[in-house]
TORDRENVO-978218 format. One record per atom (N, C-alpha, C): residue in three letters; chain; x, y, z; atom name; residue number from 1. Coordinates in Angstrom, 1 decimal. Atoms other than C-alpha are relative to their C-alpha. Layout:
% residues N
<kolmi><r>ala</r><c>A</c><c1>X</c1><c2>Y</c2><c3>Z</c3><a>CA</a><k>NUM</k></kolmi>
...
***
This chain:
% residues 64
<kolmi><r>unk</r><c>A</c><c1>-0.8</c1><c2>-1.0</c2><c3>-0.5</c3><a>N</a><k>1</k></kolmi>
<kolmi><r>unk</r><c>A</c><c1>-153.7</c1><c2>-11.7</c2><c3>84.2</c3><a>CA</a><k>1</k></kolmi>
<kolmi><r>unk</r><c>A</c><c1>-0.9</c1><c2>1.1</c2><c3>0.6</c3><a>C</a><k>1</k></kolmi>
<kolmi><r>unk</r><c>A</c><c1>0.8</c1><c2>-1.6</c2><c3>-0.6</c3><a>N</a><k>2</k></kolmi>
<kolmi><r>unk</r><c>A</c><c1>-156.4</c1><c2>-8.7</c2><c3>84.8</c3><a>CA</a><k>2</k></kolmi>
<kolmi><r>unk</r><c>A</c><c1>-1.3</c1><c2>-1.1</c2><c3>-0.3</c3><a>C</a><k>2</k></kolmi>
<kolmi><r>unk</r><c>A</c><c1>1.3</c1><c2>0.9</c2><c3>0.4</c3><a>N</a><k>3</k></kolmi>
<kolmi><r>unk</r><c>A</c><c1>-159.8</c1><c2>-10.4</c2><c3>85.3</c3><a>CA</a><k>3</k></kolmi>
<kolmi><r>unk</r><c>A</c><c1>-1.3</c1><c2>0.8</c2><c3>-0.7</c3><a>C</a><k>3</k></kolmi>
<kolmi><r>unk</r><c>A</c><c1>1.2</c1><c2>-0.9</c2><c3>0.7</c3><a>N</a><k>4</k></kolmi>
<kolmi><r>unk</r><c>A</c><c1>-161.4</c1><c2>-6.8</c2><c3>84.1</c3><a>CA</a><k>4</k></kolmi>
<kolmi><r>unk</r><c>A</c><c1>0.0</c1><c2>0.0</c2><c3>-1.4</c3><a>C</a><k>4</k></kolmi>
<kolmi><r>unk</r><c>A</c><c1>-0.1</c1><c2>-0.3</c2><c3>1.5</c3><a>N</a><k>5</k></kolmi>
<kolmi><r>unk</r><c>A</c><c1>-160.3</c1><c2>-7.1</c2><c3>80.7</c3><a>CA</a><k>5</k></kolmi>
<kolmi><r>unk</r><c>A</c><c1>-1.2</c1><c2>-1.4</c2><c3>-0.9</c3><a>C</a><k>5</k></kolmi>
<kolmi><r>unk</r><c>A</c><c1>1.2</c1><c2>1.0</c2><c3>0.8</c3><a>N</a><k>6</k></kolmi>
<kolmi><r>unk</r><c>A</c><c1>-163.2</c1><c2>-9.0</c2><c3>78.4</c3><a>CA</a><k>6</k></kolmi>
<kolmi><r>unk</r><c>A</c><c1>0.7</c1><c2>-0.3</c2><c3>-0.9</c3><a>C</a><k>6</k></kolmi>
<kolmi><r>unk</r><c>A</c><c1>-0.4</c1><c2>0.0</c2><c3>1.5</c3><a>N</a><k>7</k></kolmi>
<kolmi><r>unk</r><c>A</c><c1>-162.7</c1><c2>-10.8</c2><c3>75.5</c3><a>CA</a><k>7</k></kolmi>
<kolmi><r>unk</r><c>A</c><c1>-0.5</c1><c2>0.6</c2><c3>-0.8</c3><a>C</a><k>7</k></kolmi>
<kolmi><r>unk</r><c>A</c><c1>0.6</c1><c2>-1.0</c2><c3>1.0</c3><a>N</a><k>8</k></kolmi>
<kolmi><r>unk</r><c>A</c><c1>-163.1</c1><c2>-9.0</c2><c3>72.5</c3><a>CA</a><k>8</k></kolmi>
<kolmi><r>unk</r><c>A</c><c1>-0.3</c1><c2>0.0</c2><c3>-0.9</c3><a>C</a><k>8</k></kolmi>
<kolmi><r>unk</r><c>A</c><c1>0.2</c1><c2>0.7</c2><c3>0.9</c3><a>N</a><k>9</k></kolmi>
<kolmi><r>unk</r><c>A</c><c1>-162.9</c1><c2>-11.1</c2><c3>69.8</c3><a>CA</a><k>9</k></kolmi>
<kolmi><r>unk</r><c>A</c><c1>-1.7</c1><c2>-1.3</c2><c3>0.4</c3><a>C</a><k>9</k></kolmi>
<kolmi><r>unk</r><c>A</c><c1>1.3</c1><c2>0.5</c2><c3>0.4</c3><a>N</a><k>10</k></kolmi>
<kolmi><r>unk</r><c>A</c><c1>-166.6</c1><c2>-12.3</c2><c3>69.3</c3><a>CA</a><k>10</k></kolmi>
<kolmi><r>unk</r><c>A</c><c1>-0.3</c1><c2>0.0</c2><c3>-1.5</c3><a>C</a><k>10</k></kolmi>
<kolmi><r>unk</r><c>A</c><c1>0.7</c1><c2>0.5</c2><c3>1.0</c3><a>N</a><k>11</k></kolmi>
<kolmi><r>unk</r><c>A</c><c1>-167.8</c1><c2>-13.4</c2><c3>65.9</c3><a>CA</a><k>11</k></kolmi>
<kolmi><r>unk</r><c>A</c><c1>-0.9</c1><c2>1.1</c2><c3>-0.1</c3><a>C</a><k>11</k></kolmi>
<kolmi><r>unk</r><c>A</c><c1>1.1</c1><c2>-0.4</c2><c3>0.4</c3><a>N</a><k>12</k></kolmi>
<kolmi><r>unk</r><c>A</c><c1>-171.4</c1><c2>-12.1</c2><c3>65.9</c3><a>CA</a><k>12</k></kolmi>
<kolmi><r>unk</r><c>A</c><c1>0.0</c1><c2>1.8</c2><c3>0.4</c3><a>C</a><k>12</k></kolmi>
<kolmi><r>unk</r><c>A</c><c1>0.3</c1><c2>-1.4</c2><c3>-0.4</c3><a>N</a><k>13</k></kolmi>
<kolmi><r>unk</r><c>A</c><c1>-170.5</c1><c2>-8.5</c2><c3>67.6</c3><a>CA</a><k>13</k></kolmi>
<kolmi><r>unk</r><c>A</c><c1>1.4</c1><c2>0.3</c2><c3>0.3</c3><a>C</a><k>13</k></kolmi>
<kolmi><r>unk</r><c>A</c><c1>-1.4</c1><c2>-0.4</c2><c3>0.1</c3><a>N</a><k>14</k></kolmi>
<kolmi><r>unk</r><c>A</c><c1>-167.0</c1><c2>-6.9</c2><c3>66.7</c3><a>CA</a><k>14</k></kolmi>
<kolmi><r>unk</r><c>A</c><c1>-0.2</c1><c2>1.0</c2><c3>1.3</c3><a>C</a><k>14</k></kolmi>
<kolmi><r>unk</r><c>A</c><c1>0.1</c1><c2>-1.2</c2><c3>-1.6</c3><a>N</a><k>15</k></kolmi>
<kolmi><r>unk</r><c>A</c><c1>-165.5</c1><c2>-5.0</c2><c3>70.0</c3><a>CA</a><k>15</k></kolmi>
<kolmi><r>unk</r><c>A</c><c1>-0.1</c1><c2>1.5</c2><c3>-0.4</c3><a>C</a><k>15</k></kolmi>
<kolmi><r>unk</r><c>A</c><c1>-0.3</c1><c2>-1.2</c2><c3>0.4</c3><a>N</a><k>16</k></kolmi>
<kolmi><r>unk</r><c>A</c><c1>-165.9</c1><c2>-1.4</c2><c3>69.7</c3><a>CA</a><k>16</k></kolmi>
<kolmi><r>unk</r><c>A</c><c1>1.6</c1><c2>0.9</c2><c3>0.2</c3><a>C</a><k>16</k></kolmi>
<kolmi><r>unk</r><c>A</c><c1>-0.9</c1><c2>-1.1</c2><c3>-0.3</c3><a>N</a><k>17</k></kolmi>
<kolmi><r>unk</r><c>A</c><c1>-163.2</c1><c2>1.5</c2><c3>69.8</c3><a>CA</a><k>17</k></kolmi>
<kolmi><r>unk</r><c>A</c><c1>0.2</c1><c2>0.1</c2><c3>1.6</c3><a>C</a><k>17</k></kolmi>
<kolmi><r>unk</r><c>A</c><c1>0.3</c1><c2>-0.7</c2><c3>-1.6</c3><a>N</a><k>18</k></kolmi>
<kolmi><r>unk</r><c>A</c><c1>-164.5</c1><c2>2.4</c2><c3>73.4</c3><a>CA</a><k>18</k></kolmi>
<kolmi><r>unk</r><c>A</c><c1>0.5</c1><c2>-1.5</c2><c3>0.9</c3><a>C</a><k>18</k></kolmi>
<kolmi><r>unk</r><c>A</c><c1>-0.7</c1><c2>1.3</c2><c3>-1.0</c3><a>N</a><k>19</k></kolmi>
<kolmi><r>unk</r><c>A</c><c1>-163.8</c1><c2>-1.9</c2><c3>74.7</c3><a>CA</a><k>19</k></kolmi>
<kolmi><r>unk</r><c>A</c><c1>1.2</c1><c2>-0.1</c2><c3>-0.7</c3><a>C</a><k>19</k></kolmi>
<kolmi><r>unk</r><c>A</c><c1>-1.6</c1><c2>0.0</c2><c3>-0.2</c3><a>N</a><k>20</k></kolmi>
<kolmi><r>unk</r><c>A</c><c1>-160.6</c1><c2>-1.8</c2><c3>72.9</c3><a>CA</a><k>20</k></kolmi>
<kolmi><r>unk</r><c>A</c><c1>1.0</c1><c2>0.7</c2><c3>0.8</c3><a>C</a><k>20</k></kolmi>
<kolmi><r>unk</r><c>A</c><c1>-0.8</c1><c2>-1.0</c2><c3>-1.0</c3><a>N</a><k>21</k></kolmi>
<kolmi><r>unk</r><c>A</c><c1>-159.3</c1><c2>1.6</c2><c3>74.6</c3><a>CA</a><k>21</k></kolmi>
<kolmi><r>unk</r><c>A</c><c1>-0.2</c1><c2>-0.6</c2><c3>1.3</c3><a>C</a><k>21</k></kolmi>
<kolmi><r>unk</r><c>A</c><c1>0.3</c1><c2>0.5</c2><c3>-1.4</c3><a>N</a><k>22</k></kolmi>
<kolmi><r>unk</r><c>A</c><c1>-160.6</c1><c2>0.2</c2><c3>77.8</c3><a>CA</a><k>22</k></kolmi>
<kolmi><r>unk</r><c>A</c><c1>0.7</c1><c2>-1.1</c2><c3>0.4</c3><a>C</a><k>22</k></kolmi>
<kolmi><r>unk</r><c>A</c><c1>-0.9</c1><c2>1.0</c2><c3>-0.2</c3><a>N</a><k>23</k></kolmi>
<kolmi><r>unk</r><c>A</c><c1>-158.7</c1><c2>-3.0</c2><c3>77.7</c3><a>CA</a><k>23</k></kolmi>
<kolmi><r>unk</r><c>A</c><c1>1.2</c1><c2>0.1</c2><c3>-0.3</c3><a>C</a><k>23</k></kolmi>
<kolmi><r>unk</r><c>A</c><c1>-1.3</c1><c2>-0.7</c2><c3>-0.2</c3><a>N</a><k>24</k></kolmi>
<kolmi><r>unk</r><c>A</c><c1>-155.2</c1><c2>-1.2</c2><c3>76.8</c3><a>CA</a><k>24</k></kolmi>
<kolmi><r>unk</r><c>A</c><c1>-0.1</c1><c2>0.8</c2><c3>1.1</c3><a>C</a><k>24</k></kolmi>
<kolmi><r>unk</r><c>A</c><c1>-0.4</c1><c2>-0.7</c2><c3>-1.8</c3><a>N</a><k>25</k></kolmi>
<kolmi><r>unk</r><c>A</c><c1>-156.0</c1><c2>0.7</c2><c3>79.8</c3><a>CA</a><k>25</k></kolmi>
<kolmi><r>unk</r><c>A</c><c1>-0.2</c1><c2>-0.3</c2><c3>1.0</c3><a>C</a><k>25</k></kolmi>
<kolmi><r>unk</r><c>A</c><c1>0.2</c1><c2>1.0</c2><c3>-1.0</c3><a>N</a><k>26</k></kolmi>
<kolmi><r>unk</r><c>A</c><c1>-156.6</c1><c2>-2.1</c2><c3>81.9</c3><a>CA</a><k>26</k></kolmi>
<kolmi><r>unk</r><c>A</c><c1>1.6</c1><c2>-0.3</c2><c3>0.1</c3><a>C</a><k>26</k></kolmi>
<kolmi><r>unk</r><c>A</c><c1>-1.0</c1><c2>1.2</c2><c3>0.2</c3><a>N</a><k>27</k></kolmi>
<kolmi><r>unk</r><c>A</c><c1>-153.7</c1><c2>-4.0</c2><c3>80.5</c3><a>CA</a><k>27</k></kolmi>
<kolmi><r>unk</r><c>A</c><c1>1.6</c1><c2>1.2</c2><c3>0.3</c3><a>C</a><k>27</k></kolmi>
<kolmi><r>unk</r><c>A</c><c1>-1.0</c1><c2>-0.9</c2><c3>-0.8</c3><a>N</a><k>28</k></kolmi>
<kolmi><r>unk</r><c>A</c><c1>-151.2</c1><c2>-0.5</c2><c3>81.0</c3><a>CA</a><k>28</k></kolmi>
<kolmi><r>unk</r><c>A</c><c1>0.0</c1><c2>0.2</c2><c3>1.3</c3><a>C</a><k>28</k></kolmi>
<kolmi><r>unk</r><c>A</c><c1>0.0</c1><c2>-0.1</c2><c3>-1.5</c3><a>N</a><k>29</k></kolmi>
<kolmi><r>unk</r><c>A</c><c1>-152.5</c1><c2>0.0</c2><c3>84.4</c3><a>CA</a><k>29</k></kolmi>
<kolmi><r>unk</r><c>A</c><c1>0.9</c1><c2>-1.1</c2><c3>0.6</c3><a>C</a><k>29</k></kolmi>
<kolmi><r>unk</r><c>A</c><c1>-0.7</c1><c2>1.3</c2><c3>-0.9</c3><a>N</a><k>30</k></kolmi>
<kolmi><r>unk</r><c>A</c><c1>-151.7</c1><c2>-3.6</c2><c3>85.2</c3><a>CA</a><k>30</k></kolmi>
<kolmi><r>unk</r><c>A</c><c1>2.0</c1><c2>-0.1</c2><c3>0.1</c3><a>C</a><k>30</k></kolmi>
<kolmi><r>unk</r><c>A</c><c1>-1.6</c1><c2>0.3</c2><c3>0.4</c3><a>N</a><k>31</k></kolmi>
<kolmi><r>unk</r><c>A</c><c1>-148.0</c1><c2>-3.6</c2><c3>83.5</c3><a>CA</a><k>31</k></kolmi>
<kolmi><r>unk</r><c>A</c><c1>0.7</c1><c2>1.0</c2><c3>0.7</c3><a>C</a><k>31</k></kolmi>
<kolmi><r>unk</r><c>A</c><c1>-0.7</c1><c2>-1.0</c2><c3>-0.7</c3><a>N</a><k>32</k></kolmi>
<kolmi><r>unk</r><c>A</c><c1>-146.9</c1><c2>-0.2</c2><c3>85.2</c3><a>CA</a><k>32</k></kolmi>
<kolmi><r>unk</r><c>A</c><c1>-0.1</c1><c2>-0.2</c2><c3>1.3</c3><a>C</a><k>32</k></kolmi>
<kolmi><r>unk</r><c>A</c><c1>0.0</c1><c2>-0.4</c2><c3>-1.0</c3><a>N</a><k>33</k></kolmi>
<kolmi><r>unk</r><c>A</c><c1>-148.3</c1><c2>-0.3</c2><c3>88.1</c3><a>CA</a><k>33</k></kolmi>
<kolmi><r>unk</r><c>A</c><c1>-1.0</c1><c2>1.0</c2><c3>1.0</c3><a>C</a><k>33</k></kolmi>
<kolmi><r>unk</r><c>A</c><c1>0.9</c1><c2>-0.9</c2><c3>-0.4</c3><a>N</a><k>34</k></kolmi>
<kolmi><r>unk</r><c>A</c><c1>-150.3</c1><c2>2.5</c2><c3>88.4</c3><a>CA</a><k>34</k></kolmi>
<kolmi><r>unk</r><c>A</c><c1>-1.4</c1><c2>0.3</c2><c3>-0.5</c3><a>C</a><k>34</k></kolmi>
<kolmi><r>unk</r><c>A</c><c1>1.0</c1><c2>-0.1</c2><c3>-0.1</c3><a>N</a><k>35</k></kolmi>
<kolmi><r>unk</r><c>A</c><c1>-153.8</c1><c2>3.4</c2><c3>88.6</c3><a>CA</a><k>35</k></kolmi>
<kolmi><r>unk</r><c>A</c><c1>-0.1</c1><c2>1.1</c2><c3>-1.3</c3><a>C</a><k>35</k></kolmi>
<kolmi><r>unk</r><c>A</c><c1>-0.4</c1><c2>-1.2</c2><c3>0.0</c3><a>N</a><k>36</k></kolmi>
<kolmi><r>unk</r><c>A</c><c1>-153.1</c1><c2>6.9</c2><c3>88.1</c3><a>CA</a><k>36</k></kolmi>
<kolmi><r>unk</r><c>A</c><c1>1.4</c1><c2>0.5</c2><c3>-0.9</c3><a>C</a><k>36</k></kolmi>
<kolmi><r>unk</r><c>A</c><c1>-1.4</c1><c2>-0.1</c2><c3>0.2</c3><a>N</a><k>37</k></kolmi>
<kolmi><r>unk</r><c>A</c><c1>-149.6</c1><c2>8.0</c2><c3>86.4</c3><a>CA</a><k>37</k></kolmi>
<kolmi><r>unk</r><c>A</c><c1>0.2</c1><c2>1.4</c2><c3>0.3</c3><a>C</a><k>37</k></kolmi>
<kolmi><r>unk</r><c>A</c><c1>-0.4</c1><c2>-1.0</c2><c3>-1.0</c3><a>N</a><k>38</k></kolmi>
<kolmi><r>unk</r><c>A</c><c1>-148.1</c1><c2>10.7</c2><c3>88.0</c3><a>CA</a><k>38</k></kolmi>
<kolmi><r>unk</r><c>A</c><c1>0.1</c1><c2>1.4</c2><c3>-1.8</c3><a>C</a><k>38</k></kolmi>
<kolmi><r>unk</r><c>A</c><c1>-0.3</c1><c2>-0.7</c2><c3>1.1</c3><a>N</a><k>39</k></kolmi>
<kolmi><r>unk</r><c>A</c><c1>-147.9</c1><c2>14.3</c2><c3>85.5</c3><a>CA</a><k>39</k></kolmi>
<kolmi><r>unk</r><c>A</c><c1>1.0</c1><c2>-0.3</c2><c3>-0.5</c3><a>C</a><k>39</k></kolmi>
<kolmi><r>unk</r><c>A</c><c1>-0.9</c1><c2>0.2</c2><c3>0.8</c3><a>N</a><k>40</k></kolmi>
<kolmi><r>unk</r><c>A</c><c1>-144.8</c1><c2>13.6</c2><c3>84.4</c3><a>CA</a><k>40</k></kolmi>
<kolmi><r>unk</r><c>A</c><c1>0.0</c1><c2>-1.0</c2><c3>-0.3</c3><a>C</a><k>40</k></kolmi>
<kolmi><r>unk</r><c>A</c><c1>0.5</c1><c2>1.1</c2><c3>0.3</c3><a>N</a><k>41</k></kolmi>
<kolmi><r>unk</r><c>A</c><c1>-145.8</c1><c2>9.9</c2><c3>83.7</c3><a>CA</a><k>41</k></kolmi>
<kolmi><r>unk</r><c>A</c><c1>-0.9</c1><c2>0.2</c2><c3>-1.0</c3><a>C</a><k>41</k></kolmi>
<kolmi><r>unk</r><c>A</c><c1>1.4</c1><c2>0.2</c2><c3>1.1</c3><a>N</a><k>42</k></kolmi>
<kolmi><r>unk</r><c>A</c><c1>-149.0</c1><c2>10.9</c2><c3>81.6</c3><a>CA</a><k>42</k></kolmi>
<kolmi><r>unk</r><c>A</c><c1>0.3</c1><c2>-0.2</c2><c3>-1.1</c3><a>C</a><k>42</k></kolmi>
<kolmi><r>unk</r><c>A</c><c1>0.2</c1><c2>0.4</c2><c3>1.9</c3><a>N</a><k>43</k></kolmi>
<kolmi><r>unk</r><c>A</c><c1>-147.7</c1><c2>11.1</c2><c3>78.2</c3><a>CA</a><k>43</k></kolmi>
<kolmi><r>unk</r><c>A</c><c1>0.7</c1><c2>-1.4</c2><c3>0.1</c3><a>C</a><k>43</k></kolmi>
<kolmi><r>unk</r><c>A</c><c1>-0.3</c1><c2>1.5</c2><c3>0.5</c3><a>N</a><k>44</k></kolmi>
<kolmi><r>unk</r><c>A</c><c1>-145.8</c1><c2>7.7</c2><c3>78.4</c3><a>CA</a><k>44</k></kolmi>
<kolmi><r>unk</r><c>A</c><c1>-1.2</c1><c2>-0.5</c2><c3>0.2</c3><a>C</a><k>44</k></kolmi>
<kolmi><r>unk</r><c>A</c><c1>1.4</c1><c2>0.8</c2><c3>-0.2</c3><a>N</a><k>45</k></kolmi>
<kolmi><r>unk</r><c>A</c><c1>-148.8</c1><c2>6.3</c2><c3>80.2</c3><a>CA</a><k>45</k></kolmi>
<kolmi><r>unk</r><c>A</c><c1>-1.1</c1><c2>0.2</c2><c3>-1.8</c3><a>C</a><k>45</k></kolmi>
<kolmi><r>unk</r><c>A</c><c1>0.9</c1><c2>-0.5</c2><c3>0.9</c3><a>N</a><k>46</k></kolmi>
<kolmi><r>unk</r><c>A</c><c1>-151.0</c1><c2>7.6</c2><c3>77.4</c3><a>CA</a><k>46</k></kolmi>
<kolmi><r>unk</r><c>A</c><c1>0.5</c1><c2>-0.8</c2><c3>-1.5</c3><a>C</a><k>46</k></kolmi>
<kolmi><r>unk</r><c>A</c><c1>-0.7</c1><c2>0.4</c2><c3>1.2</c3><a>N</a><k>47</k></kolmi>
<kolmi><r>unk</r><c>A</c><c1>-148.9</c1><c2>6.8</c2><c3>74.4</c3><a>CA</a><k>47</k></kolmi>
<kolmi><r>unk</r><c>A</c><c1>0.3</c1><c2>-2.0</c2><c3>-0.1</c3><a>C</a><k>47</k></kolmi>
<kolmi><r>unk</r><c>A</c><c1>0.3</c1><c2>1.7</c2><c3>-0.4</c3><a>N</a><k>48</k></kolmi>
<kolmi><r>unk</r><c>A</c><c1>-148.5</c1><c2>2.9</c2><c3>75.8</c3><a>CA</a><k>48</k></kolmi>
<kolmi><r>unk</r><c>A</c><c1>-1.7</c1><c2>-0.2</c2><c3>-0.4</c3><a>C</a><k>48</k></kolmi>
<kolmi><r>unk</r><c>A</c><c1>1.2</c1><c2>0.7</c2><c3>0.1</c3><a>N</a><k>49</k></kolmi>
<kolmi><r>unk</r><c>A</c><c1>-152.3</c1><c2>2.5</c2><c3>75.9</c3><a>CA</a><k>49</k></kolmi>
<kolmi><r>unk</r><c>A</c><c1>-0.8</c1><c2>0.4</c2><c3>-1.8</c3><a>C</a><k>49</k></kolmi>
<kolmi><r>unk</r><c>A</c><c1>0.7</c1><c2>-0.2</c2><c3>1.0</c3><a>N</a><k>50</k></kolmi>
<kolmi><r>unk</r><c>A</c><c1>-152.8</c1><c2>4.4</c2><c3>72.3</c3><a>CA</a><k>50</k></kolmi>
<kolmi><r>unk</r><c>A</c><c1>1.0</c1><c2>-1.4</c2><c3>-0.7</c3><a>C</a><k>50</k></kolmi>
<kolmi><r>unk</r><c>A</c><c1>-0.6</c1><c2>0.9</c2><c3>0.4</c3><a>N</a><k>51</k></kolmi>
<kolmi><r>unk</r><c>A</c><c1>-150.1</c1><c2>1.6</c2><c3>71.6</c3><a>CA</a><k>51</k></kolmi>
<kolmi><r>unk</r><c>A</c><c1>-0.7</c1><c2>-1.7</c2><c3>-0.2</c3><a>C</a><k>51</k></kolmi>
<kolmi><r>unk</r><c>A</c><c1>0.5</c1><c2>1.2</c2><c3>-0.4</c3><a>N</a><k>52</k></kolmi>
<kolmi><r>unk</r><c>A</c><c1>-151.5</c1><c2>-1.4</c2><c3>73.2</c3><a>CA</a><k>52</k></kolmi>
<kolmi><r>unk</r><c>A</c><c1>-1.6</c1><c2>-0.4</c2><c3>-1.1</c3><a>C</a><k>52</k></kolmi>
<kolmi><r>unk</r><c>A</c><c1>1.4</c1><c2>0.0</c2><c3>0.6</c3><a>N</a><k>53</k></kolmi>
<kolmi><r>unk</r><c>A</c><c1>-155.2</c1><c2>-0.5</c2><c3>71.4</c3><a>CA</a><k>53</k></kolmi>
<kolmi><r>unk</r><c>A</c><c1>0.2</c1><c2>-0.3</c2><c3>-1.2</c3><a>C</a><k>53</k></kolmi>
<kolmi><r>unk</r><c>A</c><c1>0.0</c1><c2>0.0</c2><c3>1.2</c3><a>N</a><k>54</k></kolmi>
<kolmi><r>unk</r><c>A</c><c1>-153.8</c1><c2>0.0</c2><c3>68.1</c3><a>CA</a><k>54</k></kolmi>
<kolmi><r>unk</r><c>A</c><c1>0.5</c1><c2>-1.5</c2><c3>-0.5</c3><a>C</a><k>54</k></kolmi>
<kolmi><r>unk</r><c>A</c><c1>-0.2</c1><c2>1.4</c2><c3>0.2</c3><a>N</a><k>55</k></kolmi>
<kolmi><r>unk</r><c>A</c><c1>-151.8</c1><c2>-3.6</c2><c3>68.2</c3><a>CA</a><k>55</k></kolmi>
<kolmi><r>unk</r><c>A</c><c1>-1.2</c1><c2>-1.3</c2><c3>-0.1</c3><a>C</a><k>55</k></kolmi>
<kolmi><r>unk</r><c>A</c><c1>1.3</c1><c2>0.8</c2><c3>-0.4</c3><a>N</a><k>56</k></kolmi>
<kolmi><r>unk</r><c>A</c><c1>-155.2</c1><c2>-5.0</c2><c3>69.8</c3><a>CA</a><k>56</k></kolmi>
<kolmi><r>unk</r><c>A</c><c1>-0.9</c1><c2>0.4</c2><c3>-1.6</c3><a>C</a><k>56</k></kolmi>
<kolmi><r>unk</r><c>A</c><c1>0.9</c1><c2>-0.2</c2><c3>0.6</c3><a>N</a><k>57</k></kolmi>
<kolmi><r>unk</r><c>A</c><c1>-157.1</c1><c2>-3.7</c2><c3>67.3</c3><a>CA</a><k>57</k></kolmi>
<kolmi><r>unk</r><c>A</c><c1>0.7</c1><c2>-0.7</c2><c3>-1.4</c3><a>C</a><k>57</k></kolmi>
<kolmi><r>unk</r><c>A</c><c1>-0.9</c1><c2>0.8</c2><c3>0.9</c3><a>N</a><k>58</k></kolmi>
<kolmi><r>unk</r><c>A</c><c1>-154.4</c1><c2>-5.2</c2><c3>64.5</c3><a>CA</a><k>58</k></kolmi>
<kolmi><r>unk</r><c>A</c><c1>-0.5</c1><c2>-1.7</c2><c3>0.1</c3><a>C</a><k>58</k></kolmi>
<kolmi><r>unk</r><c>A</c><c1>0.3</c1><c2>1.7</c2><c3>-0.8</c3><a>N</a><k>59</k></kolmi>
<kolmi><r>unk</r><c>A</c><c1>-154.9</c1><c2>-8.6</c2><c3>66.3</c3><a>CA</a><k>59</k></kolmi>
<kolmi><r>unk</r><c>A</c><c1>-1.3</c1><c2>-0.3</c2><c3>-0.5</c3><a>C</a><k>59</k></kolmi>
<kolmi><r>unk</r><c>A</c><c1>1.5</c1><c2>-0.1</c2><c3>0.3</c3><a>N</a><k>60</k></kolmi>
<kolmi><r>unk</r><c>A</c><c1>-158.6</c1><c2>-8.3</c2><c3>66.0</c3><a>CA</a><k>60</k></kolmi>
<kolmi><r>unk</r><c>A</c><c1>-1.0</c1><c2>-0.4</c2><c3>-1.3</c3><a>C</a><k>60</k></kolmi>
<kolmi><r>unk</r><c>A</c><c1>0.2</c1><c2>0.0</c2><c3>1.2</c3><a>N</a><k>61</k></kolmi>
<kolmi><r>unk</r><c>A</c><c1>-158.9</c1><c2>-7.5</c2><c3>62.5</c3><a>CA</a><k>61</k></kolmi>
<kolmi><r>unk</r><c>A</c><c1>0.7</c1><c2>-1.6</c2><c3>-0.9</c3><a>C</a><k>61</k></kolmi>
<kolmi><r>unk</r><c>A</c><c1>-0.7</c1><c2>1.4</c2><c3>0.7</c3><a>N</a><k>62</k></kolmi>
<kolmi><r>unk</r><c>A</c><c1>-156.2</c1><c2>-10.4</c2><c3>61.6</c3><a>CA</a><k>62</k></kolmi>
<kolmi><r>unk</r><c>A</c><c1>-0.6</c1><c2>-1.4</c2><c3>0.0</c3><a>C</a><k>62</k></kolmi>
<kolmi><r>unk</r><c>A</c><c1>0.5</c1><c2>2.0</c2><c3>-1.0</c3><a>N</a><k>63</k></kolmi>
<kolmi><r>unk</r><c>A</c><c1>-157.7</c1><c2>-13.6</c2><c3>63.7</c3><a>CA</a><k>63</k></kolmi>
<kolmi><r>unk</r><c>A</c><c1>-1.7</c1><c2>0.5</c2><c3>-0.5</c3><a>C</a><k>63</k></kolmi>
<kolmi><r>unk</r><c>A</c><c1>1.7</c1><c2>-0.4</c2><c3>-0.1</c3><a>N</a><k>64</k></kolmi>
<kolmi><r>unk</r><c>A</c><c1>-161.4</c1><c2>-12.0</c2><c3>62.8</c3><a>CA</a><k>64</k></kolmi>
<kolmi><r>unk</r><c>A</c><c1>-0.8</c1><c2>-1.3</c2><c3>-1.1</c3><a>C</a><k>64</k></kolmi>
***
């Protein structure tokens, strides 16, 4: 779907904080639409990707 997003699930070297936020904010960009989100867009925008990380980061921990 997004070819920038890495995997993040490695074994020998857990993803950090910084490549989880970074692939919820790949993966919100991709699903909205926007690069950017307009001011009155930012807090959803924002609130999706603290969303997306915190699931990711659930996922992570579970399948580890």
């Amino acid at each position: 779907m997004c070819r920038s997003i890495k995997t993040l699930r490695r074994e020998s070297d857990p993803a950090s904080e910084e490549e989880i936020r970074a692939a919820a904010l790949q993966f919100v960009r991709k699903v909205s639409g926007f690069r950017q989100p307009s001011k009155k867009n930012a807090d959803a925008f924002e609130a999706a990707i603290d969303e997306v990380a915190a699931a990711s980061r659930r996922l992570l921990e579970s399948v580890g």
